[in-house]
C-alpha positions in Angstrom: 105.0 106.2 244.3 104.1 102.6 243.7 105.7 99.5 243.1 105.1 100.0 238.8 106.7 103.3 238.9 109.6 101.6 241.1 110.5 100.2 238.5 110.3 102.0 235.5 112.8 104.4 237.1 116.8 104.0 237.0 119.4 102.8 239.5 120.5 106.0 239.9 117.1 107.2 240.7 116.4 104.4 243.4 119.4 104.4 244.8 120.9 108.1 244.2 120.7 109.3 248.6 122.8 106.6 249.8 121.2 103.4 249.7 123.4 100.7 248.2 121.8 98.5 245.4 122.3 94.8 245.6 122.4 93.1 242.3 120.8 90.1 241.4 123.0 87.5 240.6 122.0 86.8 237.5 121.0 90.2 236.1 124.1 92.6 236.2 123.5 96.3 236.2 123.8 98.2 233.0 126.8 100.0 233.8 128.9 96.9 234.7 127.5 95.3 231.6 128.1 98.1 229.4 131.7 98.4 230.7 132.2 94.4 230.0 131.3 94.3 226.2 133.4 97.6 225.6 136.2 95.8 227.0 134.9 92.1 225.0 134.7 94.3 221.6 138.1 95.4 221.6 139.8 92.0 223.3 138.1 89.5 221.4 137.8 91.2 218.0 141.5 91.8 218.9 142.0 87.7 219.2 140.2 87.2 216.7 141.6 88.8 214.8 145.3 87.2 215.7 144.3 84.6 215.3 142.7 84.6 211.7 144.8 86.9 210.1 148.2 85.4 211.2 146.8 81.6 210.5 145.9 82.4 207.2 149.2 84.2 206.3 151.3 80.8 207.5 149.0 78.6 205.9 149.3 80.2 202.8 152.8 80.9 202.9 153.6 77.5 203.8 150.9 76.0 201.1 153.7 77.5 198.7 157.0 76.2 201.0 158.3 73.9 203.4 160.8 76.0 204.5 160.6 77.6 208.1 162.6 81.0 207.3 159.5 83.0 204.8 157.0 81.1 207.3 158.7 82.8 210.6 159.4 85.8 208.7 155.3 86.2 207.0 154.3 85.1 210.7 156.6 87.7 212.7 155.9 90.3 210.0 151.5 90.0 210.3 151.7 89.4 213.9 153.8 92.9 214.7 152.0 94.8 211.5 148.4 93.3 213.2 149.0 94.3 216.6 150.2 97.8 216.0 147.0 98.4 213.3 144.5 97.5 215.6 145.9 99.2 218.8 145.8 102.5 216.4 142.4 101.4 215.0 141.0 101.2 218.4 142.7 104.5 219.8 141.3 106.8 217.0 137.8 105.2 217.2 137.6 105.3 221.4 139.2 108.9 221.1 136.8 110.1 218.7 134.0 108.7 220.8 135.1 109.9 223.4 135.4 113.3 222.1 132.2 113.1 221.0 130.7 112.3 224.5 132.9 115.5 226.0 131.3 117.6 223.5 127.8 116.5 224.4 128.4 116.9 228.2 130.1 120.6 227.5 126.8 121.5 226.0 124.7 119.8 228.6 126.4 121.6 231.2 125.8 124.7 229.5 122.3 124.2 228.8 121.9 123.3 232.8 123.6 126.8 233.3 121.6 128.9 231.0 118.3 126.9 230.8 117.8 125.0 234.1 113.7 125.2 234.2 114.0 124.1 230.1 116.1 121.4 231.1 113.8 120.0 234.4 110.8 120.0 231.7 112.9 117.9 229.5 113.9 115.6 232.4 110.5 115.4 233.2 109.4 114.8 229.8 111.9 111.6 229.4 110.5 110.1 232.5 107.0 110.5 231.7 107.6 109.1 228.3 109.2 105.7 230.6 105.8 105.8 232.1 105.6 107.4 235.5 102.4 109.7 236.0 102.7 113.4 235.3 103.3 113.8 239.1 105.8 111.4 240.1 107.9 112.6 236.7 108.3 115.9 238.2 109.3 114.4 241.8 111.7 112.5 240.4 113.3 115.0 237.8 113.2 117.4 240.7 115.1 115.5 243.0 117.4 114.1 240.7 118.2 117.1 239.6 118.5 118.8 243.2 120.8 115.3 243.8 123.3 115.9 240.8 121.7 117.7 237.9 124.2 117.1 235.4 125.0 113.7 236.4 121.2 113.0 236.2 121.2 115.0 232.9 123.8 112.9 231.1 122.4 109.6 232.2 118.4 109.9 231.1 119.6 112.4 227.8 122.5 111.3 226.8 123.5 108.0 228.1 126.6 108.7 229.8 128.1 108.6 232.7 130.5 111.7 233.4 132.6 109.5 235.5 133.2 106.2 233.3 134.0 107.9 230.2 135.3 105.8 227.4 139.1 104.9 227.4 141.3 104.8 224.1 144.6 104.1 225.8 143.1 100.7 227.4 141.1 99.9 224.2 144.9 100.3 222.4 146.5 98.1 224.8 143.7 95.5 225.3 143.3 95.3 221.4 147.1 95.1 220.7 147.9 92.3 223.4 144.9 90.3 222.1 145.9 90.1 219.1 149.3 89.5 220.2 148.2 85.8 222.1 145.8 85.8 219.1 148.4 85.2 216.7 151.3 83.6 218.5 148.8 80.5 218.5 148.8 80.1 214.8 152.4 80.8 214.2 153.7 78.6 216.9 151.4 75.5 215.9 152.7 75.9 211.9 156.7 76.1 213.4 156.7 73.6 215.3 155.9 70.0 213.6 157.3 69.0 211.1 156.7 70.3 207.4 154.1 67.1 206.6 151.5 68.1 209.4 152.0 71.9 209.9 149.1 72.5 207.9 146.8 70.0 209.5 148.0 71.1 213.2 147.5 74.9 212.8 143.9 74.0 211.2 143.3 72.2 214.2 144.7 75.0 216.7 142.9 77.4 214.9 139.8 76.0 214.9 140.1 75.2 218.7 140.6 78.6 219.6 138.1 80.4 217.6 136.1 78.0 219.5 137.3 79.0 222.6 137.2 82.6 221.9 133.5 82.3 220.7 133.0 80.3 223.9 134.2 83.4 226.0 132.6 86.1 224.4 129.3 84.5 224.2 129.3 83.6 228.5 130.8 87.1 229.1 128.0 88.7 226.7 125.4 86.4 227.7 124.9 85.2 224.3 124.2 81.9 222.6 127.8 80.4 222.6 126.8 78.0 219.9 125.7 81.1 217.0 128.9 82.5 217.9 131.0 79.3 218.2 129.7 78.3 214.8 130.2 81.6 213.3 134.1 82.0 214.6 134.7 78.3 213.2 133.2 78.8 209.4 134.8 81.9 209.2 138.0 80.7 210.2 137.9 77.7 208.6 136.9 79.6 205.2 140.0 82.0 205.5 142.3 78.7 205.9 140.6 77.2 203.1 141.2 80.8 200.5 145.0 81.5 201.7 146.3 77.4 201.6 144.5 77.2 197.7 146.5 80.8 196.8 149.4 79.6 198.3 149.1 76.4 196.9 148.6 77.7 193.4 151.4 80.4 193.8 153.5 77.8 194.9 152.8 75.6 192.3 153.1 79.0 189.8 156.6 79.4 190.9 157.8 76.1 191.7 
């Protein structure tokens, strides 16, 4: 097999009789990758979130009064209503993914059951079309498949690992705590000065921490953490900027 072919082939299929990969520092392998932004999606959408959504219901809120009661209130009120919306939010979409992906390993079992020569064609077929000669496609869907067939099977076809299936209890609990921190940011920075610079502080807070966040993510992701920097800050600063003028007008309304 030569060096090209080498490398056209997966981990799995380098690696599958017992050697031990070593991963180079600065390229992680899919699966870890894979595994980090599922968990970035739901955490730091989830703070994200918090924090936008909570900062704009204070600002506005205390846009229309200086009184600490409705801002505490508004503030508990989002922050509980946010956190239990997005851990449900995240369960039903990571269950329904994840039923999806049991459905498609039920029948790829099957189909390894009832067509196994049909199947080591396909294999074949997805190898070849990666690049490997006719040959060394049917070496390696051979003894992948005499390796683990259906773990083989689900990786090159489907994209799945049987063993790291997607979970919606720890999407649920990452999402809701998220937003949790999230929002205690913004609702702690608008209580606690006095009624003169609440406004300005939270801005401020916010805007720090969607920086941070955008920071994070970006690192994590390996990502340009100026685009998303920039893109956590205008948006956040443009939801300020909407809820302080409503509250401010409602205020004003009913003043």
């Amino acid at each position: 097999m030569t060096r090209l072919s080498l490398l056209a082939l997966p981990a799995q299929a380098l690696y599958g009789q017992g050697v031990t990969a070593t991963s180079h520092p600065f390229e992680p392998h899919t699966e870890d990758l894979t595994a980090r932004l599922n968990w970035l999606r739901a955490g730091v959408l989830g703070a994200n979130d918090g924090i936008v959504s909570t900062a704009g219901m204070v600002v506005g809120v205390a846009a229309a009064s200086v009184d600490r009661g409705p801002i505490l209130t508004a503030g508990v009120a989002g922050l509980l209503a946010g956190a239990v919306s997005m851990a449900l939010g995240e369960y039903v979409s990571v269950s329904t993914q994840r039923d999806t992906e049991k459905a498609l390993l039920t029948k790829e079992r099957r189909e390894l059951r009832t067509e196994p020569a049909a199947e080591l064609e396909e294999l074949t077929g997805i190898y070849r079309a990666k690049g490997l000669s006719p040959e060394t496609a049917r070496t390696v869907a051979r003894e992948l498949t005499a390796h683990d067939a259906f773990t083989a099977h689900a990786e090159a076809e489907l994209g799945i690992d049987p063993q790291e299936l997607t979970n919606p209890w720890q999407a649920a609990f990452s999402s809701a705590l998220s937003f949790t921190i999230g929002a205690l940011l913004p609702l702690i920075a608008i209580l606690w000065p006095p009624a003169a610079a609440r406004i300005p502080i939270t801005a401020v807070t916010v805007l720090a921490a969607l920086a941070i966040t955008g920071v994070v993510s970006a690192r994590l992701g390996g990502a340009n953490p100026r685009r998303a920097v920039l893109r956590n800050m205008v948006g956040g600063g443009l939801a300020l900027l909407v809820t302080f003028a409503v509250g401010h007008l409602v205020g004003v309304a009913i003043g």
